[in-house]
C-alpha positions in Angstrom: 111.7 125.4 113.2 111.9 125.8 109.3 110.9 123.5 106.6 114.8 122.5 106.0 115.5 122.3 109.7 113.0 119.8 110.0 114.3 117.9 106.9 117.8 118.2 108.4 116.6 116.3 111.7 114.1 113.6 109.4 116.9 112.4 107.2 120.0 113.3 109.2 121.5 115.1 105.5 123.5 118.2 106.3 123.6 119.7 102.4 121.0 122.4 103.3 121.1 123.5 99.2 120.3 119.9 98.5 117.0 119.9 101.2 115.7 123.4 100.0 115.7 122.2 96.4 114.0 119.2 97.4 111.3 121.2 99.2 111.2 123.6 96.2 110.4 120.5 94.0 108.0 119.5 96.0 106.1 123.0 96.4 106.0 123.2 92.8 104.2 120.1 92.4 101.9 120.6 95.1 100.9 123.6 93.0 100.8 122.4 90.2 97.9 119.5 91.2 96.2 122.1 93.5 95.9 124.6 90.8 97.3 127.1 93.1 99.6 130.3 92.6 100.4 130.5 96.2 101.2 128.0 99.0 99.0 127.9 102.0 99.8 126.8 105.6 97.7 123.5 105.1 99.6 122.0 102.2 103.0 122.9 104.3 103.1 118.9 106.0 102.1 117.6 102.4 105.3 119.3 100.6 107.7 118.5 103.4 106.7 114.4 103.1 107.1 114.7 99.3 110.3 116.3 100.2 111.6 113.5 102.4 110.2 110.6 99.6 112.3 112.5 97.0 115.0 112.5 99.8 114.9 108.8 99.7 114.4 108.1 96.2 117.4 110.0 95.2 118.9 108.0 92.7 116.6 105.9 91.9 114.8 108.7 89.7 112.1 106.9 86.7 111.6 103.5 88.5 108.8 102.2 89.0 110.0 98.9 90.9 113.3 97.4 91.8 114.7 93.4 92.9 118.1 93.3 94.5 118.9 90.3 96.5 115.6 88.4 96.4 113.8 91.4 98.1 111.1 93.9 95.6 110.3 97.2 96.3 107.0 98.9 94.1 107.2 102.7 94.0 104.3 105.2 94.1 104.6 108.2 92.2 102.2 110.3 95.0 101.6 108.4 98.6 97.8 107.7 99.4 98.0 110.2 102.4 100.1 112.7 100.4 97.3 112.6 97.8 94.1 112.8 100.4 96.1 116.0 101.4 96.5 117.7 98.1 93.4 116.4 96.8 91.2 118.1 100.1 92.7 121.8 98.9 92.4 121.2 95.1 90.9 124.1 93.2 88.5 123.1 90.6 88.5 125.4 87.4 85.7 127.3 86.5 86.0 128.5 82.3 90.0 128.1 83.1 90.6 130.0 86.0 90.8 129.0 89.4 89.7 131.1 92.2 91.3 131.3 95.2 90.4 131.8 98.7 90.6 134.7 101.1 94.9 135.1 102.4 93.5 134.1 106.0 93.8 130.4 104.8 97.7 131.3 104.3 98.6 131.8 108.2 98.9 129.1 111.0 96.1 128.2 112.9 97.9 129.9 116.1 98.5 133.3 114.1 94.9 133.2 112.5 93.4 132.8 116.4 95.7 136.2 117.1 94.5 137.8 114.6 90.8 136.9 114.9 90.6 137.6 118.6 
């Protein structure tokens, strides 16, 4: 099942263009705090629940809290197990380059086990 199909089932949308830029977005910004040029198979369940918060947030883009009827809600710009996520494959710059690691960190842990044995 693809990242959009599984968006399509999560939030019931049917605009497939909407979802893939959504999980675009959400790439993007998981590259951007990883300090990565390439997306690797464990960061794929991070991007898809930033994906499905954006999903939900449409609309209210640049809030930080909202009342409506006597009930608040408090926004968080990057969810706690989001960030544990992102933060466990960070790359930490060394004289303004980060390395990378070998492509075998890119494949699903079924494929890898193929490969390896």
């Amino acid at each position: 099942m693809t990242d959009t199909e599984m968006l399509k089932k999560i939030t019931g949308e049917s605009d497939e263009e909407l979802l893939s830029l959504l999980l675009q977005m959400a790439e993007d910004k998981v590259l951007s705090l990883t300090n990565r040029t390439k997306m690797i198979y464990p960061l794929k369940p991070a991007v898809r629940d930033w994906a499905v918060i954006a999903y939900n947030r449409l609309g209210m883009q640049g809030e930080a809290s909202r009342s409506e009827g006597g009930i608040s809600s408090a926004f968080v710009e990057v969810p706690k197990d989001i960030q544990d996520a992102i933060c466990r494959y960070r790359l930490g710059r060394v004289s303004g380059h980060a390395y990378e690691k070998k492509p075998d960190e890119e494949l699903p842990p079924e494929e890898a086990a193929s490969i390896e044995g």
